[in-house]
N, C-alpha and C positions, 0 to 999 in steps of 0.2 A: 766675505763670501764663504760661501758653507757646500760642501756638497755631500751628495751620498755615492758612497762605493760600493765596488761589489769587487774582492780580491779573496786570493786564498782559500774559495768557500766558507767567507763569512762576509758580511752585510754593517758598514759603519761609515756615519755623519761625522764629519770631520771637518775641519776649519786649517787655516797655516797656523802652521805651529806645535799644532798636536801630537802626540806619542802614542802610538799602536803596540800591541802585542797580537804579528798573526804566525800561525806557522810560516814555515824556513821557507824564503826564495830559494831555489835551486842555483846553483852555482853560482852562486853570491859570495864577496868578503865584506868589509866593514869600509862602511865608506863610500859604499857603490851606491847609483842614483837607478832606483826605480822607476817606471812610467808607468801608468794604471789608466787603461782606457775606459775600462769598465765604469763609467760614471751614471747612476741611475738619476739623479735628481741634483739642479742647482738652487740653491738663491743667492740673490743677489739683491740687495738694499731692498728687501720684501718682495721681489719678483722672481717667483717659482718657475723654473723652467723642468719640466718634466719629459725623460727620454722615452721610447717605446720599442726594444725595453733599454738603449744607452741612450744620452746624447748627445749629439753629433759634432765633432771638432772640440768636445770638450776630452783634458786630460787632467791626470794629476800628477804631481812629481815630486819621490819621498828619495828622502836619502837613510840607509840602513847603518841604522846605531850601531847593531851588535847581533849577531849569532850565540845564542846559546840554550840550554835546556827548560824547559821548563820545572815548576815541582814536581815531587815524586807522585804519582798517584798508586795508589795500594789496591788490589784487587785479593781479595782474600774469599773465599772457596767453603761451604763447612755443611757437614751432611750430618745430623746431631743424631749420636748414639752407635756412627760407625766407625769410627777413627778414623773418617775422611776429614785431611783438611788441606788447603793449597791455599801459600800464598804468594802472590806474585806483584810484580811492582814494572813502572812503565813512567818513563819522562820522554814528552816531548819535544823535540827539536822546533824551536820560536826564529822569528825576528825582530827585532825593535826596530819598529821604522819610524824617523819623525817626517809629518810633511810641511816639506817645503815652496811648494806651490799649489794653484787652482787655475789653469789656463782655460781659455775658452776662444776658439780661434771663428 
């Protein structure tokens, strides 16, 4: 079974089993069991169920691998011929979630 979600303002098809990187649940630790209602689209043995826009009694349920940052990303700044230059640097805070289920009640 496959579905699509919609978590953390981003958009991903996932199956059991699979390993996400979204930004950080909020007051989360390692180990804790997410529920994601947000399901926009299932299949099931080639039978597409499509929400408008979730759908209904279906959930998903991830358990969170891990809290930590993500890469460095580098923003650097440059105004050529005036001696302006800025560089600045920004890591985001992730989560690893793996999921563990696809229910549909």
């Amino acid at each position: 079974m496959k579905a699509t979600i919609q978590t953390q303002g981003s958009q991903f098809t996932v199956q059991k089993g699979d390993i996400l990187f979204v930004n950080r649940y909020p007051d989360t630790n390692e180990g804790d069991q997410v529920s994601i209602d947000q399901v926009l689209m299932l299949v099931d043995e080639g039978k597409a169920t499509f929400g408008t826009p979730n759908v209904e009694g279906a959930t998903v349920k991830a358990k969170i691998l891990e809290n930590k940052k993500d890469k460095k990303i580098v923003i650097f700044k440059k105004k050529r011929r005036q001696g302006y230059k800025r560089r600045k640097g920004h890591r985001q805070h992730i989560s690893v979630v793996q999921i563990e289920s696809i229910d549909l009640k």
